[in-house]
N, C-alpha and C positions, 0 to 999 in steps of 0.2 A: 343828367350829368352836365355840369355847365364848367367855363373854364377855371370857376374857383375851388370847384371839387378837384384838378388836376394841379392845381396851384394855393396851397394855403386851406384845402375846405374846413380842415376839422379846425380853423377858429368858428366856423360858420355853428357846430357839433350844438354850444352849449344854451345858444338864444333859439335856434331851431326846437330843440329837443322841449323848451318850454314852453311851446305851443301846441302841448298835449300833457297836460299834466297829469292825466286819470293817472290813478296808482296803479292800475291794472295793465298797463302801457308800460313796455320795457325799449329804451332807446338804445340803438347799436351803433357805432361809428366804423366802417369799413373800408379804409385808406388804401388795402393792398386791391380793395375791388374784387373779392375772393365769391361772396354771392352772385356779384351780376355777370361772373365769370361764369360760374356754374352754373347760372340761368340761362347761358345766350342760346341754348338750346332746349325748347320748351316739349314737350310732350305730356299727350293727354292721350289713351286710351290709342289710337291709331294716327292720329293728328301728329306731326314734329315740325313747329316753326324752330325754323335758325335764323334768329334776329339779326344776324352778322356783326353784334359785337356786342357787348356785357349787356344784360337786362339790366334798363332803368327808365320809368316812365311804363314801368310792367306793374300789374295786381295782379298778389297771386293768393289765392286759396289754396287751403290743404282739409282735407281730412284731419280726423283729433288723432290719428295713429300715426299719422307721416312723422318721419323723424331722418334727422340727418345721419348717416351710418359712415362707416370707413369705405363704403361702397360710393356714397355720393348724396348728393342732397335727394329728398324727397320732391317726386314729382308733382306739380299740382294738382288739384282735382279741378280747378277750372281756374283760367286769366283770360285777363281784358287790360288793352293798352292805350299810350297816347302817343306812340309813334309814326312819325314822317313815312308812310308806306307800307307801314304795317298792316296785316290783314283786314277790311273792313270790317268783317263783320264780327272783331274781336275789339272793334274802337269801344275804349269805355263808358259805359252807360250806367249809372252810376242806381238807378232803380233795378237794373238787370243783377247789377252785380253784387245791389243787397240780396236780392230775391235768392240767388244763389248762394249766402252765405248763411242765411237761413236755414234754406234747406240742408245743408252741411252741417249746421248746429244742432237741426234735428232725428241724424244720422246718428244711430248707435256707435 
């Protein structure tokens, strides 16, 4: 989140979104910041970082069944970050974090 996402971001939306043009790629624009709301508290299995304010600068993996419900969003099965003080050993690693995505792909 930079100061233009708090001022003006969604002109940024439509030249962004065209630096991933796969057709299998669905671009979102979230102005009210309703996701990294729902994110700022991450939980995995017994682990719960509270990032102390909206996840952004977060990857997050799911499972193919996670789904957002009237309950809340879907927990990830595994994230890694690039924030100022964030856990280290959750810094993104970007071999680590295909390696796990992988494995999640080959999860029934």
């Amino acid at each position: 989140m930079v100061w233009s996402d708090q001022v003006g971001g969604a002109r940024h939306v439509p030249r962004a979104a065209r630096l991933l043009p796969d057709p299998r790629a669905r671009h979102y624009w979230d102005g009210d910041r309703v996701v990294g709301r729902a994110y700022q508290r991450l939980k995995i299995g017994t682990e719960t970082i509270d990032l102390g304010t909206e996840a952004w600068d977060v990857w997050l993996l799911f499972d193919r069944h996670a789904a957002w419900t009237q309950e809340g969003p879907p927990q990830p099965a595994w994230w890694e970050h690039q924030l100022y003080g964030g856990p280290e050993e959750r810094m993104l690693d970007s071999v680590r974090f295909a390696r796990r995505a992988a494995e999640l792909r080959r999860q029934p």
